[in-house]
Each structure stands twice: as structure tokens, then as C-alpha cells.
N, C-alpha and C positions, 0 to 999 in steps of 0.2 A: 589498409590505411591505419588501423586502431593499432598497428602492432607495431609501424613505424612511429606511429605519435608515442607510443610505450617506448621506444630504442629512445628518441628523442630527449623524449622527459630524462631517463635514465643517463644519459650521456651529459645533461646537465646539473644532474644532480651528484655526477662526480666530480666534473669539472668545477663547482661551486664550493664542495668538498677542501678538495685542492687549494682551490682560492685560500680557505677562511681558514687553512691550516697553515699554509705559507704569511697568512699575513698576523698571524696568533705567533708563529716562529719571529717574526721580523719585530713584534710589538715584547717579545721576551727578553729580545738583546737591552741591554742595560749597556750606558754613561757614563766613561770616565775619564780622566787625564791626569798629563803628567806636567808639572811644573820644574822647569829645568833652569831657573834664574839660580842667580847663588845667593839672592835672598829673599823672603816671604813676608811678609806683610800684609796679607789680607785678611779680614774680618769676614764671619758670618759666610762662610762657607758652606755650603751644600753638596756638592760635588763630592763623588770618592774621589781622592788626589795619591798618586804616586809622586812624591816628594825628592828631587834629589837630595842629598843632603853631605856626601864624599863624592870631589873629586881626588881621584890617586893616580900618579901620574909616577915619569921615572925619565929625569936627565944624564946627571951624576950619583943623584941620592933618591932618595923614595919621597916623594913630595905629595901632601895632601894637604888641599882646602875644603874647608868646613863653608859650606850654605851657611848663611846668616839667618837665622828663621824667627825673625820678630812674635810672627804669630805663629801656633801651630796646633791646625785644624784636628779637632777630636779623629780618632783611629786613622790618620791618613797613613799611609804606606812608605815606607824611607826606602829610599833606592841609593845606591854606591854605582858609579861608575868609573871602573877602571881602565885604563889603556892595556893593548897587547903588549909592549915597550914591556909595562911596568913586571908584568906576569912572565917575560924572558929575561927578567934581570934579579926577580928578587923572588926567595922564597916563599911558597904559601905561608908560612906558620910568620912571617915577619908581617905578611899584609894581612893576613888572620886576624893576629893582633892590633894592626894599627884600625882596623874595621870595628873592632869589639870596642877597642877605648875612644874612636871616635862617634858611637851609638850611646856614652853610659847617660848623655842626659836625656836622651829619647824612651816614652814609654810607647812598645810597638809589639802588634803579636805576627808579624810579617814583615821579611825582607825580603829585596829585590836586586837583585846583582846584576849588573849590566855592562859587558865582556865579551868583544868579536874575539873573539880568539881562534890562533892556527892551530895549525898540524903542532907545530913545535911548543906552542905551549898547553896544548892541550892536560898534558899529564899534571902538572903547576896547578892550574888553573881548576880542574876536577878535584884535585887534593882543596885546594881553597875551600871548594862548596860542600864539599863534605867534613872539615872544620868547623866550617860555619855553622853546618846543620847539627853538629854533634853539640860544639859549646854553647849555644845559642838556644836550642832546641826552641825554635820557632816554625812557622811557614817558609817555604824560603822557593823562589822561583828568580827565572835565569834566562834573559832576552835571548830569542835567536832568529839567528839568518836564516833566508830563503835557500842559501847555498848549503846550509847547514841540515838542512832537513833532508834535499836533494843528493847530500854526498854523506852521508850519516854513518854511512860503514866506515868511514874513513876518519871524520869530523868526532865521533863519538858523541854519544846522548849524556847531557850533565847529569849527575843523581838528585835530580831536585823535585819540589815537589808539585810543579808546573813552569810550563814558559810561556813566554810572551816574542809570540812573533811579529816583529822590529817589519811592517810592510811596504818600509822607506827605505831612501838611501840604498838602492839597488844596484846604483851604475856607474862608472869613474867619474866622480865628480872634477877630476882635473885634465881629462878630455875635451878638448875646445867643439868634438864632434859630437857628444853626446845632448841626447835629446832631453832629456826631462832627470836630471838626478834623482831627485826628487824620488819624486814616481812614475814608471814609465810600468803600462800593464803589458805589454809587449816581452819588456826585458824580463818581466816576472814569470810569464808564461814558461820561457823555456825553464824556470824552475819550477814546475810545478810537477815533483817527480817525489815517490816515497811516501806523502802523505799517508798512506792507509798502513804502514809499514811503523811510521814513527808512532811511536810508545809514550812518549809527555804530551800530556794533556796539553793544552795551548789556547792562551787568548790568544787577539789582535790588537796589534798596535796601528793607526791609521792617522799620516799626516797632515796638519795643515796650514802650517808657515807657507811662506814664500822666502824666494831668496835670490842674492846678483853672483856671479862671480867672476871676477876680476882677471882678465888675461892683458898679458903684457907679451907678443911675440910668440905667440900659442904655448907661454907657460903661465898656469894659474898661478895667483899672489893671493889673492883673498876673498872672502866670504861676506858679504853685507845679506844680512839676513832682513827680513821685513819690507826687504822692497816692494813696491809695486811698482808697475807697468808704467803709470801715470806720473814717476818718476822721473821717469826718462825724457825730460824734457828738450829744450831747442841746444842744449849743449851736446846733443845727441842726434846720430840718424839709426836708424833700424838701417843693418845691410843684409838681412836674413829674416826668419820668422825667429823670435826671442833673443836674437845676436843685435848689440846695440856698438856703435863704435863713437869714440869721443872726438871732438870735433875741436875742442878747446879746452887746454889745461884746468882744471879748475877746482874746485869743492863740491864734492859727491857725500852726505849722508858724516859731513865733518870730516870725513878723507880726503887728501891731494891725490889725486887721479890727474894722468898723464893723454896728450892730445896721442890720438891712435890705439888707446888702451881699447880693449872690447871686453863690455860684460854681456854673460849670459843670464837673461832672466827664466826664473823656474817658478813656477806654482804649483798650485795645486786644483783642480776643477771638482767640483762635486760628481758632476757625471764619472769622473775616473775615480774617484772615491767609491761611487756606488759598483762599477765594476769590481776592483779590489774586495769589496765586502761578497760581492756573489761568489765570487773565484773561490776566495777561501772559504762560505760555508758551504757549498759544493765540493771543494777540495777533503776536506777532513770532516771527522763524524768526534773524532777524539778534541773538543774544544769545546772554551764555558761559554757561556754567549754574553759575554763583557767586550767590549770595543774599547780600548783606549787612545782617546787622543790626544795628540803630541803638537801645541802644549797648550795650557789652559789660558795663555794671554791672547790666544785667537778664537776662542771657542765661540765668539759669535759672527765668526766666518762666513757659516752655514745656517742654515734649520736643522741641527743635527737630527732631532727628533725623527721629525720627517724622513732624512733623507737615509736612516737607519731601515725605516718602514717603506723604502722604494719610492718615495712620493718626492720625486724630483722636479 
């Protein structure tokens, strides 16, 4: 009996162990986001912010808009976001440049470059970050896919000096079938391949917008971000779970939306947020324990807090 109460004790005093190490792990992660408006104005900031501050884009010509940034928060992070388009059509050393000269009024000891890029522009694209890194000679780190960590012998690893894995937008958002663009941890799972293989460091990026999207004849038109559920009023029937169809031409969010148009609504649920956060720090050992979330006009969504620390 003395030797089973001794196992007893003993089996609790690891499991307790356990406990107070995983929840030291969970109270380590640290707070942050990213503000992707194209202009800033806020006071008395707290928050680390990743800031966008370029968009660069590519029609005919190489096009960039500058954020507007009224205010700007002590050491926040500037981020460039560029399209794939722009990275198949224009050389590094052109968008080098127009990066350099569109930074000279920012003082910043970190950049952040944010870039799906393919197979094809891979090589473009890799020259860019090592530009960057040379003329600049800053921090410099580089969003990536779940696809990209998963296909990495192919995809190639940027030379940067961390990334940030992007743990949204996973699934064809212009599929009238698809479940959750958003975030689906289903469609995540089957990327969960490489990890212990990939070589860059890696935060987390984790979302929490909402958003509608607009189908006419099961082709998507558009994106009404910030919906909610509660929306979708009597000009509307649900003919699915999150499929809504219109019933009556009308005015949607200051849009003309057409009778028989279907939007798909997508969120975001804490509970699937807290899965996403276990996946990946079970998934990888190579990561800082920084969460960032996308974007700082919802951050009172949640109890982030909490719900970093499992307490849902």
C-alpha cells in the first residue's frame, strides 16, 4: 500500500510538472499586430505594430502607394507588400529601389517583406531580399506559406533573417465550395509536412477579421470584409450553413448587390484559433514565441490574453 501511495505521489508530481511548464510556455508568448489600413492615426500606442507602409503592385507600369501615417508609433515595424504580378514583370534592382526611396522618411531598425511568390518568380524575388539585406543592412524577415514550408525543396527558403508564417488564407477564396477561407485547420493539416527540416526561424501570424464574399452565378465579384453574421438581415435567407442568397436587390455595406447574388460569410472562432496556436508550437521547435495578429482594428475580438494561455 506505502509503495502504491509513493507511485501515486510520484505520478502527480510529474504531471503537475508538466502542467506548470506548459502553462510558463503559454504565458511566454508575447502580443502583437499588424495594421494594414493605408493610413494611421492613432495615439498612445502600446502594442508592437507591424505597419504596412508600401503597397507595390504591377498593371502596365510599377505602381506604389504609400500608407498615410499621421502618427507613427515609437520602433513599430514597416512592412512592404508586394504582389507576385509585380515580381514577374519588373526587375529586383527596379523594386529595390523604389523600396529604399519609399522608406527614406521612416526611422526603423527592421523590415518586413511580404511576398507569395511562385516557382517563377522565385529567383527575382530572392535577388530582391538579398538587396535589401545588403543596402539596408537592417533585420529583415519574409511572410510565408504553409505550402511553402511543405514544398521547400522546390519553393526555396528566402535568405532572411526570419519569417512569419501567414496562418490564414489557406484555401481558394473564389470557390463557392469552400469552407472557411479564412481559416480552415482541416485544410492546414494536410500541410503540416517539413517543419523540423525548415531552417528559418518563424513567428506566427493568426487571424481575426471577418469577411462576405460575393458570388454572382458561382463566380466570385467581391470581398466585403468586416461583415458579421448579424448582417445578413431579412433581405436575406441562409440556403446553407454560412451561404446566404439575396432575396431583393438592394444596398449591402454601400454596395448594389443583385437579387439571387450568394455571399459566403467566413470568420474567425477563438476555439479554431486556439487549435492553429497548438498545431504550430507542436509543429516546429525552430520559432520565437511572438503571435501576431492580423489586424490591430479587431484586436478586441477576443481575450487574446487568455486565449494565448489556453483559457478559452
Amino acid at each position: 500500500m506505502k509503495k502504491v501511495l509513493i507511485l501515486l505521489s510520484f505520478i502527480f508530481l510529474i504531471v503537475s510538472i508538466l502542467f506548470i511548464i506548459k502553462n510558463e510556455k503559454s504565458q511566454d508568448l508575447t502580443i502583437s499586430f499588424y495594421s494594414w489600413e493605408n493610413s494611421f492615426n492613432q495615439k498612445e500606442i502600446t502594442e508592437k505594430l507591424y505597419i504596412k507602409v508600401l503597397d507595390i503592385a504591377y498593371s502596365t507600369k510599377l505602381e506604389i502607394i504609400k500608407s498615410n501615417l499621421q502618427e507613427k508609433p515609437k520602433d513599430f515595424i514597416p512592412v512592404v507588400y508586394i504582389t507576385n504580378e509585380t515580381m514577374q514583370n519588373v526587375d529586383f534592382s527596379l523594386i529595390s529601389n523604389a523600396i529604399i526611396q519609399g522608406l527614406k522618411n521612416y526611422e526603423f531598425k527592421e523590415l518586413q517583406i511580404d511576398c507569395d511568390w511562385s516557382n517563377s518568380t522565385q529567383s527575382n524575388y530572392f535577388k530582391l531580399l538579398e538587396d535589401l539585406k545588403t543596402k539596408l543592412n537592417k533585420t529583415l524577415s519574409a511572410t510565408i506559406r504553409l505550402h511553402q514550408i511543405k514544398y521547400y525543396t522546390k519553393t526555396g527558403v528566402p535568405n532572411v533573417d526570419y519569417g512569419v508564417l501567414m496562418y490564414y488564407n489557406m484555401s481558394n477564396i473564389t470557390d463557392i465550395n469552400t469552407k472557411n477561407s479564412i481559416l480552415d485547420n482541416d485544410i492546414a493539416k494536410k500541410y503540416h509536412y517539413n517543419f523540423e527540416n525548415y531552417k528559418l526561424k518563424l513567428k506566427l501570424a493568426l487571424p481575426l477579421y471577418s469577411q462576405a464574399i460575393q458570388f454572382r452565378e458561382n463566380k466570385a465579384l467581391s470581398i466585403f470584409e468586416g461583415v458579421e453574421k448579424n448582417d445578413f438581415d431579412a433581405n436575406f435567407i441562409e440556403i446553407s450553413p454560412n451561404l446566404y442568397k439575396v432575396l431583393n436587390s438592394t444596398y449591402f455595406k454601400g454596395r448594389y448587390i443583385y437579387k439571387d447574388d450568394v455571399f459566403r460569410f467566413e470568420d474567425v472562432k477563438k476555439e479554431d484559433l486556439k487549435i492553429a496556436l497548438e498545431d504550430f508550437m507542436n509543429l516546429t521547435k525552430n520559432r520565437f514565441d511572438e503571435i501576431i495578429f492580423y489586424t490591430l482594428k479587431y484586436k478586441n475580438k477576443f481575450d487574446l490574453e487568455n486565449l494565448i494561455k489556453g483559457k478559452i
